[in-house]
C-alpha positions in Angstrom: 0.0 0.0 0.0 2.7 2.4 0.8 4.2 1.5 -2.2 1.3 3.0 -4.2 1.3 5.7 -1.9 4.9 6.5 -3.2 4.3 5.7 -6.7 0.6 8.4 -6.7 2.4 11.4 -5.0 5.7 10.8 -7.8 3.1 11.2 -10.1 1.1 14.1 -8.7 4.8 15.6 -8.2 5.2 15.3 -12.1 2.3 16.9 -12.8 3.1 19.7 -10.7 6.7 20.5 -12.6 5.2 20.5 -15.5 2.2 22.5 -14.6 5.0 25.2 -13.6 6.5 24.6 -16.9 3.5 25.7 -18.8 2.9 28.5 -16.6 6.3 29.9 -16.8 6.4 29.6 -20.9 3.0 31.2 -20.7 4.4 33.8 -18.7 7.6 34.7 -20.9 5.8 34.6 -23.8 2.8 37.3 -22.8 6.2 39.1 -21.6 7.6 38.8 -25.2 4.6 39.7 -26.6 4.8 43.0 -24.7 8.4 43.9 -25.1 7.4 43.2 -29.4 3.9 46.0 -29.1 5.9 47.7 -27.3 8.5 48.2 -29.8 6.1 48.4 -32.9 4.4 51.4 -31.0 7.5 53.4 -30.7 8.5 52.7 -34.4 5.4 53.6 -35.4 5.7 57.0 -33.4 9.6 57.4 -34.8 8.6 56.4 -38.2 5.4 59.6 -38.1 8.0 62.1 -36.1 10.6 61.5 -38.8 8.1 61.1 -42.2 5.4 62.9 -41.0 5.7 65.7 -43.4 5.8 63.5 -46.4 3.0 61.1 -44.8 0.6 64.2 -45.2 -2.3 61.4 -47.2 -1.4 58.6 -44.9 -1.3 60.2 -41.6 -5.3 60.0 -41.0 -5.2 56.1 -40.7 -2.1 56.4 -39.2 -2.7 58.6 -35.7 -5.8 56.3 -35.3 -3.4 53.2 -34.5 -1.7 55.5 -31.9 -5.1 57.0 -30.5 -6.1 53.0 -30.0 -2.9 52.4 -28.6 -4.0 55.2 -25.8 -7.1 53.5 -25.4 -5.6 50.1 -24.1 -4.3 49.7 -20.6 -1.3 47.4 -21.4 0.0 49.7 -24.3 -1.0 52.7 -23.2 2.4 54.0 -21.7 4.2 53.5 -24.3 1.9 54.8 -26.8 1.5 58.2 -24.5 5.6 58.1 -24.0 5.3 58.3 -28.2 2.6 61.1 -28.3 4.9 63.5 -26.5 
């Protein structure tokens, strides 16, 4: 009996590391997905500042993206740090 004891709590133990695996892959890739938004925002935003005199027909569906960009919570810092 304590033998199957053993054998159920190596296997709950198994479950649990890789559980932790998944979460922590999870984890690093929302975090990569981040750090990649958060980069396209301020190209976007150096890309406007440094065309945006020749951008004069495309820069009414451009400030839109950046106005969304405002309107979300995660992106919004960066998208404001752009804006100013």
């Amino acid at each position: 009996m304590s033998r199957l004891t053993n054998q159920d709590q190596d296997q709950v133990s198994g479950l649990s590391l890789q559980t932790d695996n998944i979460v922590h892959v999870s984890c690093l890739t929302i975090l990569l997905l981040q750090e990649v938004k958060e980069c396209a925002i301020s190209c976007m935003g150096l890309a406007i500042s440094t065309f945006g005199d020749n951008l004069k027909g495309e820069l009414p569906s451009c400030l839109p993206v950046l106005v969304d960009r405002m309107g979300n919570e995660i992106t919004r810092l960066t998208a404001v740090k752009v804006g100013s």
